[in-house]
Structures are given as C-alpha cells and as structure tokens.
CHARMM internal coordinates of N, CA and C (Angstrom, degrees):
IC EDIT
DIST 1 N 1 CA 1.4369
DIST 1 CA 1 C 1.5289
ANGL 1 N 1 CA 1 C 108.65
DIST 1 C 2 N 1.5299
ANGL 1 CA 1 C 2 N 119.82
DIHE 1 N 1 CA 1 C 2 N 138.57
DIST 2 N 2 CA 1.5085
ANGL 1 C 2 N 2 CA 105.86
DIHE 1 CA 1 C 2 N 2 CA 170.52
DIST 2 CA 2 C 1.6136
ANGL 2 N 2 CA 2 C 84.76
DIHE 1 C 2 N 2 CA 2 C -120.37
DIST 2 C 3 N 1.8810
ANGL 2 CA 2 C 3 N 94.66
DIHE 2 N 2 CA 2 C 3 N -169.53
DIST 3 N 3 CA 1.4820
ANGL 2 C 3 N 3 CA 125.44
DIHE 2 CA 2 C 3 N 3 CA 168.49
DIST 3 CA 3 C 1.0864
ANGL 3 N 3 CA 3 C 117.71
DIHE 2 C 3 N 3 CA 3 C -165.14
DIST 3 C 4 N 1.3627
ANGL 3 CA 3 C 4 N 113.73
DIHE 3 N 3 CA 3 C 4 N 141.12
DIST 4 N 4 CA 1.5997
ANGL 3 C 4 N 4 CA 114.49
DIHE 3 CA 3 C 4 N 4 CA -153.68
DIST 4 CA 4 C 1.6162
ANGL 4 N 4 CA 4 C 99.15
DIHE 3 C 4 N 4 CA 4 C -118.08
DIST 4 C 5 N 1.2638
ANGL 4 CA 4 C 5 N 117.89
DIHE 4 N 4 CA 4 C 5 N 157.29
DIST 5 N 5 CA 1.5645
ANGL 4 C 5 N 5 CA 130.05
DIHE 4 CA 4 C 5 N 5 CA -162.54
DIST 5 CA 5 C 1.6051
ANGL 5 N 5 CA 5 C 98.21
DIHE 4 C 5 N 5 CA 5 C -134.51
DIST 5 C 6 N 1.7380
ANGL 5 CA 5 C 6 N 127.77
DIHE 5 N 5 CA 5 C 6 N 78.46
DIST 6 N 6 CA 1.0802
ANGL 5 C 6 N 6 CA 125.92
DIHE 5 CA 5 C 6 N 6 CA 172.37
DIST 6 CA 6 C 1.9566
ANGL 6 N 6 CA 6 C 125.81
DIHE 5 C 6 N 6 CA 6 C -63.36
DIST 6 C 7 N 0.8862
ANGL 6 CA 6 C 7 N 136.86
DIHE 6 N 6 CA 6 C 7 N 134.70
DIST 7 N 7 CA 1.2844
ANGL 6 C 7 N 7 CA 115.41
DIHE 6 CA 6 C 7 N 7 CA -174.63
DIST 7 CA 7 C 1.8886
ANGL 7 N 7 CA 7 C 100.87
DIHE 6 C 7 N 7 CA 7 C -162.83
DIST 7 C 8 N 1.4481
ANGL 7 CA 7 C 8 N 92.75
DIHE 7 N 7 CA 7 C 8 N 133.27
DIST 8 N 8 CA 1.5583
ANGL 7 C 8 N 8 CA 101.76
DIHE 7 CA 7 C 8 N 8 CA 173.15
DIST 8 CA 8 C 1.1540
ANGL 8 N 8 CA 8 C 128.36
DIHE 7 C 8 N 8 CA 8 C -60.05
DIST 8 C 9 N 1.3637
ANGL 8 CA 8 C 9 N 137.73
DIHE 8 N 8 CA 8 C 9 N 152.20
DIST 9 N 9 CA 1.3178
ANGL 8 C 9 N 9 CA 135.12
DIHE 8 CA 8 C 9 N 9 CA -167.24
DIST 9 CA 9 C 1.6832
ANGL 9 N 9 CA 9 C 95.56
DIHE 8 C 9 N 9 CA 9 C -122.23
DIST 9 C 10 N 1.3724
ANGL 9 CA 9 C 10 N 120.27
DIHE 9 N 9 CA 9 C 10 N -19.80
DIST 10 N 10 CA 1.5305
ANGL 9 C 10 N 10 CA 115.98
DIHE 9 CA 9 C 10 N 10 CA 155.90
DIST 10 CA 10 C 1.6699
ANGL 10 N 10 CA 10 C 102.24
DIHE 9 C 10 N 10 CA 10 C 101.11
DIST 10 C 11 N 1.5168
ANGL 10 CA 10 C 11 N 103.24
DIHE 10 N 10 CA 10 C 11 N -18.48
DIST 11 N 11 CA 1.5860
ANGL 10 C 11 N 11 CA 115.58
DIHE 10 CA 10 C 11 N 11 CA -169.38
DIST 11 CA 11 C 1.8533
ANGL 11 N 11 CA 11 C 129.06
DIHE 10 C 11 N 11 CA 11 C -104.21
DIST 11 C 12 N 0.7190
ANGL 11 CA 11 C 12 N 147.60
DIHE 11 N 11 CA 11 C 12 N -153.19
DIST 12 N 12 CA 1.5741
ANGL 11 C 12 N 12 CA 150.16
DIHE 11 CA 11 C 12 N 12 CA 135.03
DIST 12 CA 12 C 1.6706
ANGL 12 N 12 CA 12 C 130.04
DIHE 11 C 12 N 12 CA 12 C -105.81
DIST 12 C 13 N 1.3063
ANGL 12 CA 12 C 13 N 104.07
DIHE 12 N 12 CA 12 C 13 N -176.14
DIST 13 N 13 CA 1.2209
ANGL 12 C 13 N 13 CA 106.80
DIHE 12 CA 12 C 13 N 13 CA 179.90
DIST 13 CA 13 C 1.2909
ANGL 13 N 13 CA 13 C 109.40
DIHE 12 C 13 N 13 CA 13 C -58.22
DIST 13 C 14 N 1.7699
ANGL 13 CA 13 C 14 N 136.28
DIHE 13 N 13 CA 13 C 14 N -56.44
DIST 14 N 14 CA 1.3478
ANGL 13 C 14 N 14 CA 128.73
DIHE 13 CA 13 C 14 N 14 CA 173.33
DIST 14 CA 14 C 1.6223
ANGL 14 N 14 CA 14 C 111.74
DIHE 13 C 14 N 14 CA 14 C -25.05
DIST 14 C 15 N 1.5017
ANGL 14 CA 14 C 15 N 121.15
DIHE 14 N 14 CA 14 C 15 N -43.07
DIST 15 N 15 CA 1.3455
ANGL 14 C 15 N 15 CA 108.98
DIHE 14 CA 14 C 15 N 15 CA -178.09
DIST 15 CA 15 C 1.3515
ANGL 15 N 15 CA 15 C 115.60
DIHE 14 C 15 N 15 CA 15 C -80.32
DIST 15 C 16 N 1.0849
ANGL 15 CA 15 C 16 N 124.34
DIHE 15 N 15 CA 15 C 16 N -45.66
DIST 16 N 16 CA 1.5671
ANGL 15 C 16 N 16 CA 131.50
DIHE 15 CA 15 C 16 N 16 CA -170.36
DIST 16 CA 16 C 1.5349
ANGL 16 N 16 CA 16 C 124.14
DIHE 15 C 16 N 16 CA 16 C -121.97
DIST 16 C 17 N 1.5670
ANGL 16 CA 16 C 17 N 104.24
DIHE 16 N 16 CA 16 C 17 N 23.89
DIST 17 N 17 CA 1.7277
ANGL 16 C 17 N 17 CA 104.96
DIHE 16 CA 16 C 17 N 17 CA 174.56
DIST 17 CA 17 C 1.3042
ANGL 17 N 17 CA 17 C 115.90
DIHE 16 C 17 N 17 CA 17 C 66.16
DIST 17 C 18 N 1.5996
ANGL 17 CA 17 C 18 N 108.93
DIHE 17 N 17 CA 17 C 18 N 153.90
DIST 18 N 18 CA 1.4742
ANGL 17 C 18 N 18 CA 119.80
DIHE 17 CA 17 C 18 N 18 CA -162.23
DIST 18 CA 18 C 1.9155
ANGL 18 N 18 CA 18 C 99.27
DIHE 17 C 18 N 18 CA 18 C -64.21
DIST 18 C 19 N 1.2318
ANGL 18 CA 18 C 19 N 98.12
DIHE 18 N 18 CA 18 C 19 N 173.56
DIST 19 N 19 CA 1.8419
ANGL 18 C 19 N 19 CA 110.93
DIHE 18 CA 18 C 19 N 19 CA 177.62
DIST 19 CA 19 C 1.4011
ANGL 19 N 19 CA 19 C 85.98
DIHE 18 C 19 N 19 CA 19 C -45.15
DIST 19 C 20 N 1.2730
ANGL 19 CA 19 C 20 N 110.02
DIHE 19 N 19 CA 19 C 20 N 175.18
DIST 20 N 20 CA 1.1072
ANGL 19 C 20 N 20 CA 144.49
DIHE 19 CA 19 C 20 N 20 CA -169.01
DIST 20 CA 20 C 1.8401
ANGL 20 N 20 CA 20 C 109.69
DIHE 19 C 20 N 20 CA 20 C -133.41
DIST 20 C 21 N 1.1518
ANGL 20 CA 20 C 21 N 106.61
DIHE 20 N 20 CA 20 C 21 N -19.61
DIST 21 N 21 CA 1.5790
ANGL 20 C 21 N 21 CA 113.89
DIHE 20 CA 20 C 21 N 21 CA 177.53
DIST 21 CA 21 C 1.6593
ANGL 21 N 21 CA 21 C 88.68
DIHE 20 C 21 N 21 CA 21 C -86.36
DIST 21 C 22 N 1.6786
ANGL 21 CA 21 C 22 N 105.02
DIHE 21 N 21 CA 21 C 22 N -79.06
DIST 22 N 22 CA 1.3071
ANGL 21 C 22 N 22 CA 120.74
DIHE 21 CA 21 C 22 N 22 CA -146.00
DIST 22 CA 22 C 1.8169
ANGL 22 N 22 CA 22 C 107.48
DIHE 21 C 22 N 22 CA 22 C -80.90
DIST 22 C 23 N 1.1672
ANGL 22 CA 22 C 23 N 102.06
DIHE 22 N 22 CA 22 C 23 N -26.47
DIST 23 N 23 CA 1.7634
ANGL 22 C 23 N 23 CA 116.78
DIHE 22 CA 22 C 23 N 23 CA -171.86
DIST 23 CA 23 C 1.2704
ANGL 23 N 23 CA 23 C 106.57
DIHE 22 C 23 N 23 CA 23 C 85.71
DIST 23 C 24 N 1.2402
ANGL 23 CA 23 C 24 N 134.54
DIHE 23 N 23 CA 23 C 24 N 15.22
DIST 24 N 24 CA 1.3627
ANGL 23 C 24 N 24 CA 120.33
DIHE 23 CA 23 C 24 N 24 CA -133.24
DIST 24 CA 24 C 2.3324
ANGL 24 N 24 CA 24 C 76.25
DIHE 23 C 24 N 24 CA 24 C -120.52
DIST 24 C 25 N 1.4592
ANGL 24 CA 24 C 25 N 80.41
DIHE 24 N 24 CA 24 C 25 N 168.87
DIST 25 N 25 CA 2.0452
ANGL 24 C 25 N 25 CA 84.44
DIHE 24 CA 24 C 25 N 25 CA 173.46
DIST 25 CA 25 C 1.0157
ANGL 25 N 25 CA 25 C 124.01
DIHE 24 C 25 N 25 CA 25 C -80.74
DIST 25 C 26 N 1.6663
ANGL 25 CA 25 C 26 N 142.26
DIHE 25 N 25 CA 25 C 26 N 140.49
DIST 26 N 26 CA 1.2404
ANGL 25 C 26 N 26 CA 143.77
DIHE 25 CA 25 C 26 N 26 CA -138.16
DIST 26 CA 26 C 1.7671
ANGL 26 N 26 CA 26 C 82.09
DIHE 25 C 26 N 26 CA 26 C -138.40
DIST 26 C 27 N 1.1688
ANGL 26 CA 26 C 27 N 110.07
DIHE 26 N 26 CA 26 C 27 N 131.22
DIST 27 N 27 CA 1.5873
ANGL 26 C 27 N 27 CA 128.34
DIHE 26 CA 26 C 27 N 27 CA 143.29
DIST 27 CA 27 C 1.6368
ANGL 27 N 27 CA 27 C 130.88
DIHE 26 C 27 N 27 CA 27 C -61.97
DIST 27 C 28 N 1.5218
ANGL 27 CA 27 C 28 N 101.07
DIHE 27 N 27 CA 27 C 28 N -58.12
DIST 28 N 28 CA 1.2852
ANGL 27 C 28 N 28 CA 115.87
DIHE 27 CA 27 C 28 N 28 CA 166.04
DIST 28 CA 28 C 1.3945
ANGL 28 N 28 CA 28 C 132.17
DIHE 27 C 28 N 28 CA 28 C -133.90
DIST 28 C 29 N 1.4593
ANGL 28 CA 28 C 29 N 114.26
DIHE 28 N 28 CA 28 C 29 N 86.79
DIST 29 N 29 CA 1.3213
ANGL 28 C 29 N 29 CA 133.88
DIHE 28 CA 28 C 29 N 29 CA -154.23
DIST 29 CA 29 C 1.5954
ANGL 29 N 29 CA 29 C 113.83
DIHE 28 C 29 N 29 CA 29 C -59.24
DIST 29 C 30 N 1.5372
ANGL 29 CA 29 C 30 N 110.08
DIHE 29 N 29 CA 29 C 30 N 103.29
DIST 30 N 30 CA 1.8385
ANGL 29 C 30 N 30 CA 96.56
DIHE 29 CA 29 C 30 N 30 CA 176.07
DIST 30 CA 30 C 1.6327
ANGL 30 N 30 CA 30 C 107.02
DIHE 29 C 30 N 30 CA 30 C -106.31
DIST 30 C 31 N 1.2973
ANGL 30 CA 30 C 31 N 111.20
DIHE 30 N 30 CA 30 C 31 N 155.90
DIST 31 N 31 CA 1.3079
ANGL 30 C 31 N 31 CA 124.15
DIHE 30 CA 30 C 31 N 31 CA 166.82
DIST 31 CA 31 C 1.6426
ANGL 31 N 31 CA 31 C 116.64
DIHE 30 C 31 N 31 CA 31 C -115.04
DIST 31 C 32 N 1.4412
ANGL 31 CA 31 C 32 N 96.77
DIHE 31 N 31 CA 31 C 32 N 116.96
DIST 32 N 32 CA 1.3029
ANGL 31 C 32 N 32 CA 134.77
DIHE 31 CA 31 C 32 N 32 CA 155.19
DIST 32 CA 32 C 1.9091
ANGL 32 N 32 CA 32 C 116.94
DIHE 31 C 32 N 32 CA 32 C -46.38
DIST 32 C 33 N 1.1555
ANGL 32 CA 32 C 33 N 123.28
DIHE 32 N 32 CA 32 C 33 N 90.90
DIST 33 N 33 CA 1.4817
ANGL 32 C 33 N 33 CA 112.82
DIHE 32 CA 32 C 33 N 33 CA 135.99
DIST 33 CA 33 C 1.4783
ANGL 33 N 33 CA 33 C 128.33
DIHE 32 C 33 N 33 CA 33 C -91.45
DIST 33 C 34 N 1.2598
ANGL 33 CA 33 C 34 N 105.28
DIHE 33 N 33 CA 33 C 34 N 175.72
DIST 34 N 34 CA 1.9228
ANGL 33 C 34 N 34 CA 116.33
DIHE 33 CA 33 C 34 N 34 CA -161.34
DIST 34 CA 34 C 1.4654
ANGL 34 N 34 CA 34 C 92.95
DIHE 33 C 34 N 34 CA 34 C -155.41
DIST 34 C 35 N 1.3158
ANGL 34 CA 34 C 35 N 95.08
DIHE 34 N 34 CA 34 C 35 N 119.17
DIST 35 N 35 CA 1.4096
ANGL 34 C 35 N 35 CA 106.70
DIHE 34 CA 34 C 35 N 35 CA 169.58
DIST 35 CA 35 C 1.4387
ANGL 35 N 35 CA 35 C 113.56
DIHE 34 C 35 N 35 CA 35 C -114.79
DIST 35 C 36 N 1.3711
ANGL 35 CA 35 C 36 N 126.40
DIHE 35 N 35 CA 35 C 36 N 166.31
DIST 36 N 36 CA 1.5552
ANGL 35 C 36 N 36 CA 128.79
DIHE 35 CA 35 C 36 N 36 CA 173.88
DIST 36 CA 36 C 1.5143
ANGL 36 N 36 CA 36 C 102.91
DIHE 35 C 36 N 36 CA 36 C -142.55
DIST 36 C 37 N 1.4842
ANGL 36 CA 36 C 37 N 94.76
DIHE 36 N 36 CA 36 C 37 N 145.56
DIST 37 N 37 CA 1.2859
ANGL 36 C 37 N 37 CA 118.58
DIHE 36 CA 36 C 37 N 37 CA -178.25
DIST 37 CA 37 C 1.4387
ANGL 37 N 37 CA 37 C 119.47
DIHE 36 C 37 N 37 CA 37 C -77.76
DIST 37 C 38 N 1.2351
ANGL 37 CA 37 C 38 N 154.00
DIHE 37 N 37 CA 37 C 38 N 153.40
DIST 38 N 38 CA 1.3590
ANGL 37 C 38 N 38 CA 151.90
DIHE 37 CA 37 C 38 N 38 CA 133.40
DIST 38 CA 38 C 1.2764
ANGL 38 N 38 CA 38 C 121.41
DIHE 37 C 38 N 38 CA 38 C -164.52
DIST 38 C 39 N 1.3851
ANGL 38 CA 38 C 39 N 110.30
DIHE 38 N 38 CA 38 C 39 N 159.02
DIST 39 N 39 CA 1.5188
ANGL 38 C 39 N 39 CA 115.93
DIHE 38 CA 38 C 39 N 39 CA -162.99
DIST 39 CA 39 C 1.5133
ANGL 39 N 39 CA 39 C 106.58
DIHE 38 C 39 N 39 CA 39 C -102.94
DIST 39 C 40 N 1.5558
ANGL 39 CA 39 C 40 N 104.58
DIHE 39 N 39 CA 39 C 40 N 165.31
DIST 40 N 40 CA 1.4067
ANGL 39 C 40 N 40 CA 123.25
DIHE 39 CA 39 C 40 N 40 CA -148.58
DIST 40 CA 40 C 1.5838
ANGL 40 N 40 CA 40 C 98.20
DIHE 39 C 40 N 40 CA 40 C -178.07
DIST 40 C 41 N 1.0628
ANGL 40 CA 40 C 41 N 121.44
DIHE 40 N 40 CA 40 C 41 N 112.77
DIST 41 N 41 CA 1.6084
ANGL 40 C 41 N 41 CA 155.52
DIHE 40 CA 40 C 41 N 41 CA 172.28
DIST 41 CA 41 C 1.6121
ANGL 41 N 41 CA 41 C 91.26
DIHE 40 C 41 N 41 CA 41 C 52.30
DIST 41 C 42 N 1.4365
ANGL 41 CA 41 C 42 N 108.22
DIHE 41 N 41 CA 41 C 42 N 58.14
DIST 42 N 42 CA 1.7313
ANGL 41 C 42 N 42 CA 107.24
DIHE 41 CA 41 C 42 N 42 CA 166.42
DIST 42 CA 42 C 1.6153
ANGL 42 N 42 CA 42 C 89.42
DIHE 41 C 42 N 42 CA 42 C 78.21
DIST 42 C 43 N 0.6334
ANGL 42 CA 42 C 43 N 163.77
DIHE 42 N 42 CA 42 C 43 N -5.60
DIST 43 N 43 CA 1.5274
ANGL 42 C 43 N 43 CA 157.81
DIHE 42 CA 42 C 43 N 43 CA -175.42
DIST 43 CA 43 C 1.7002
ANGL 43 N 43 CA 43 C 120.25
DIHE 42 C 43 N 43 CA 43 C -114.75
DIST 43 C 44 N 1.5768
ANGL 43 CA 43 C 44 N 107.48
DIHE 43 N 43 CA 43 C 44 N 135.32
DIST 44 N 44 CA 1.6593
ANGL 43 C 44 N 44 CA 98.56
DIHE 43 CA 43 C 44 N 44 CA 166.05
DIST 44 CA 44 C 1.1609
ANGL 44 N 44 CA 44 C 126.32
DIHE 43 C 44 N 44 CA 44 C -93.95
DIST 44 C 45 N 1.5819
ANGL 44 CA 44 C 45 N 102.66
DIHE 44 N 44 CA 44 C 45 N 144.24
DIST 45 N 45 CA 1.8473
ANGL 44 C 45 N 45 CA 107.33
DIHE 44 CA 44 C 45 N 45 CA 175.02
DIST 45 CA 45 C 0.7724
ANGL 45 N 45 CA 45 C 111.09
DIHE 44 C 45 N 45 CA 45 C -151.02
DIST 45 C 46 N 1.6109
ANGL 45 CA 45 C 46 N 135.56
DIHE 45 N 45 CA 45 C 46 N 153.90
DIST 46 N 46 CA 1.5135
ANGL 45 C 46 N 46 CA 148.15
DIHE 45 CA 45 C 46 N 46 CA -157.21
DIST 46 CA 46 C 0.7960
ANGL 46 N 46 CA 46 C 112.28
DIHE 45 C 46 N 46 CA 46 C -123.76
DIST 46 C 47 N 1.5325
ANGL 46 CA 46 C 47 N 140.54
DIHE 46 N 46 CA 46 C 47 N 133.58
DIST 47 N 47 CA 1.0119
ANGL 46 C 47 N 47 CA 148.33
DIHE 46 CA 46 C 47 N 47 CA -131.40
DIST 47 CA 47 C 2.2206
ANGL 47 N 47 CA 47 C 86.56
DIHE 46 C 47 N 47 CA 47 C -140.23
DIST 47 C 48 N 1.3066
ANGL 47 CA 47 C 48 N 119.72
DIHE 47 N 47 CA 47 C 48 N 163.38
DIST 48 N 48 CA 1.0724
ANGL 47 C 48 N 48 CA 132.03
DIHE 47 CA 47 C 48 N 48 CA 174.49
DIST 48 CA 48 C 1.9146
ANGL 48 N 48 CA 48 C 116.84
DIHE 47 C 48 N 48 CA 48 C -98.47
DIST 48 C 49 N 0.9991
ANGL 48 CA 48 C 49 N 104.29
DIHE 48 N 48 CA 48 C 49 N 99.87
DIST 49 N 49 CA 1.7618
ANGL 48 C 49 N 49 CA 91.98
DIHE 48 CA 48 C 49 N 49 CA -177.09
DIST 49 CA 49 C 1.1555
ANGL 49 N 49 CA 49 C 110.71
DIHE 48 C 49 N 49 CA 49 C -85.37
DIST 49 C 50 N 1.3130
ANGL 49 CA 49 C 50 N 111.63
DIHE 49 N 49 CA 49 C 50 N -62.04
DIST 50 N 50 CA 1.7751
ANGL 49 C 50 N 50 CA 117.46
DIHE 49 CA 49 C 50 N 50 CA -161.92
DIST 50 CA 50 C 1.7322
ANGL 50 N 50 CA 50 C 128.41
DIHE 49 C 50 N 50 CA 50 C -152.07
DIST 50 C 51 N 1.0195
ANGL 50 CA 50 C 51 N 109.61
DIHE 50 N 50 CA 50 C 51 N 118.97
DIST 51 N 51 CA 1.3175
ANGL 50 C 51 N 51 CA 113.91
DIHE 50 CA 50 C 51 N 51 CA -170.73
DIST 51 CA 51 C 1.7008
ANGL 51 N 51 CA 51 C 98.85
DIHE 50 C 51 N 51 CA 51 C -102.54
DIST 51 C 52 N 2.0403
ANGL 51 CA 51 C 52 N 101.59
DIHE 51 N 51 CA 51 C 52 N 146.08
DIST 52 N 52 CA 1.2157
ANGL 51 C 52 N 52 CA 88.87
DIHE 51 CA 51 C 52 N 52 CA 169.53
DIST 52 CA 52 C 1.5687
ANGL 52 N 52 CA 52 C 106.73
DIHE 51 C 52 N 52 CA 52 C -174.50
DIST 52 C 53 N 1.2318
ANGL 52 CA 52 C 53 N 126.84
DIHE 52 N 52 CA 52 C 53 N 136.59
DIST 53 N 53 CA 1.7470
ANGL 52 C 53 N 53 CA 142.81
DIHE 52 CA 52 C 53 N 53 CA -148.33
DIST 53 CA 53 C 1.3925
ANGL 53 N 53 CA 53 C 104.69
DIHE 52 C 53 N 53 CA 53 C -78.83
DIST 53 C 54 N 1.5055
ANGL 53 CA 53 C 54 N 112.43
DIHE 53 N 53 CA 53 C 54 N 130.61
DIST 54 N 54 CA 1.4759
ANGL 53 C 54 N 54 CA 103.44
DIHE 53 CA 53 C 54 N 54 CA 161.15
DIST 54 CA 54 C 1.5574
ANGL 54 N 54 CA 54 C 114.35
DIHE 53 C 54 N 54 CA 54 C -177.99
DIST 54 C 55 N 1.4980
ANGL 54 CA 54 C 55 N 120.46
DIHE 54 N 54 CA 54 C 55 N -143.20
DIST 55 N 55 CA 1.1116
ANGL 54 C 55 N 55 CA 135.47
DIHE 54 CA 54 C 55 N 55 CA 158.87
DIST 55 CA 55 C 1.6389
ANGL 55 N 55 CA 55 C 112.53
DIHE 54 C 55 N 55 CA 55 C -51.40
DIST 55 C 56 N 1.4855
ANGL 55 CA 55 C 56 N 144.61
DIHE 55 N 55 CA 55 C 56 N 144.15
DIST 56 N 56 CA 1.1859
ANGL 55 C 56 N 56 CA 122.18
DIHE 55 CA 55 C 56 N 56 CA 135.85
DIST 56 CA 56 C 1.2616
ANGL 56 N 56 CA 56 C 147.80
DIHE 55 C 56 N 56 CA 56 C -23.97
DIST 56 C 57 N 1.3016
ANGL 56 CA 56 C 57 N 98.45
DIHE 56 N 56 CA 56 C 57 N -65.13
DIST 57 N 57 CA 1.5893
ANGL 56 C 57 N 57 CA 124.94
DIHE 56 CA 56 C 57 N 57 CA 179.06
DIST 57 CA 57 C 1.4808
ANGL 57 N 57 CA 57 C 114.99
DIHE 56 C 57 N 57 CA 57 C -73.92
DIST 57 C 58 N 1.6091
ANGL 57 CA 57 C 58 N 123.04
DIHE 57 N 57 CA 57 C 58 N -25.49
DIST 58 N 58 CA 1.0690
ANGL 57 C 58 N 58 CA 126.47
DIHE 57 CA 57 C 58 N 58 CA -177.88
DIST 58 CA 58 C 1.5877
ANGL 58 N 58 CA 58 C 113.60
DIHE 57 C 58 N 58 CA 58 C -79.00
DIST 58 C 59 N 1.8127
ANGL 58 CA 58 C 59 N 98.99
DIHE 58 N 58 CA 58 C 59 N -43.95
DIST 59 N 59 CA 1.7755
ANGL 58 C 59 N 59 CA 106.00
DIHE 58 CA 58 C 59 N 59 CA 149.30
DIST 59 CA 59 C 1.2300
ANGL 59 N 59 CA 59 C 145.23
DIHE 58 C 59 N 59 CA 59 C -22.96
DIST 59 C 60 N 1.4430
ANGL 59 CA 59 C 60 N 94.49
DIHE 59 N 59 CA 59 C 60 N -33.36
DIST 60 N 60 CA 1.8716
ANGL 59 C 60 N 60 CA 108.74
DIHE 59 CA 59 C 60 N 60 CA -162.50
DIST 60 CA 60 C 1.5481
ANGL 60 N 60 CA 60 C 100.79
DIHE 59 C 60 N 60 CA 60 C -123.40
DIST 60 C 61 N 1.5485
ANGL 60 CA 60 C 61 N 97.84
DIHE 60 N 60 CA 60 C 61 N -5.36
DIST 61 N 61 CA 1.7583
ANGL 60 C 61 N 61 CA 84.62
DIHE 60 CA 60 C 61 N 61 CA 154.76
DIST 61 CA 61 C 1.2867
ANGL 61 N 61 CA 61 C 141.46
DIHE 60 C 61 N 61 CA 61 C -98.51
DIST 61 C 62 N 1.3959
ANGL 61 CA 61 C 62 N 107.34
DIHE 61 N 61 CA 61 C 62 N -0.27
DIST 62 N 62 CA 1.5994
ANGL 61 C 62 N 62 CA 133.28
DIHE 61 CA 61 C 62 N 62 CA -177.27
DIST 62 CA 62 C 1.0463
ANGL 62 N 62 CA 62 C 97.86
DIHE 61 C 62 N 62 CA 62 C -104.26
DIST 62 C 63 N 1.3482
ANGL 62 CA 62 C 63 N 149.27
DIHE 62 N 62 CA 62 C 63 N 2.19
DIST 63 N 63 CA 1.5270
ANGL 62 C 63 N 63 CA 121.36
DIHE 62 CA 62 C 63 N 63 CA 164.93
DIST 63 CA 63 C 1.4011
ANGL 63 N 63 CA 63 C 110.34
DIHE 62 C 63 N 63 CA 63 C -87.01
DIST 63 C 64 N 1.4386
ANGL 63 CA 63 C 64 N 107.12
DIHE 63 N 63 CA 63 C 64 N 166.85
DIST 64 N 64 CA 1.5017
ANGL 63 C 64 N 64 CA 127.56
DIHE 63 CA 63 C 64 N 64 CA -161.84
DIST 64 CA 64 C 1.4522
ANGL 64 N 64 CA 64 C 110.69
DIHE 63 C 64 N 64 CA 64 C -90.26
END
COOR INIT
IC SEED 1 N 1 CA 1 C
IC BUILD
C-alpha cells in the first residue's frame, strides 16, 4: 500500500526546474512524496521512498 503527501512549493520552474514527469515548465511547482507501507513486529509502518517536483496533475498520474 502507499500514500502520497502532495504539497506546494509556492514557486516556479525558475526555482526548482522543469516537471520531472513531463520536462515540460511548471508555474506552480508541487512536490510529490510516496510512502510505503509494511509490517514489522505485527505492526504497520511506512517507510519514505521517493520524492519528486512537478506539475500537479502530472504528480497524481504516476502514482501506483
């Protein structure tokens, strides 16, 4: 299982480079984390995989 933590960066591409999905230029740059789930002494916990800059919409189409 994952869960993703979308969040604005408030800025543009000049600050933080084109998408990262599409390459393409971003107005308002959000970053994507992805977390994953798995268990460990009978219990769940999420672990951090991958963070990564871009479009909104382009964000929320690459997750799993």
């Amino acid at each position: 299982m994952y869960k993703y933590k979308l969040t604005s960066t408030g800025s543009s591409s000049q600050k933080y480079g084109n998408c990262e999905v599409c390459k393409g230029h971003v107005i308002e740059v959000f970053i994507q984390t992805e977390e994953k789930s798995f268990i460990y002494e009978s219990r769940e916990h999420w672990s951090q995989q991958n963070s990564i800059f871009g479009h909104k919409e382009c964000l929320i189409s690459i997750r799993k």
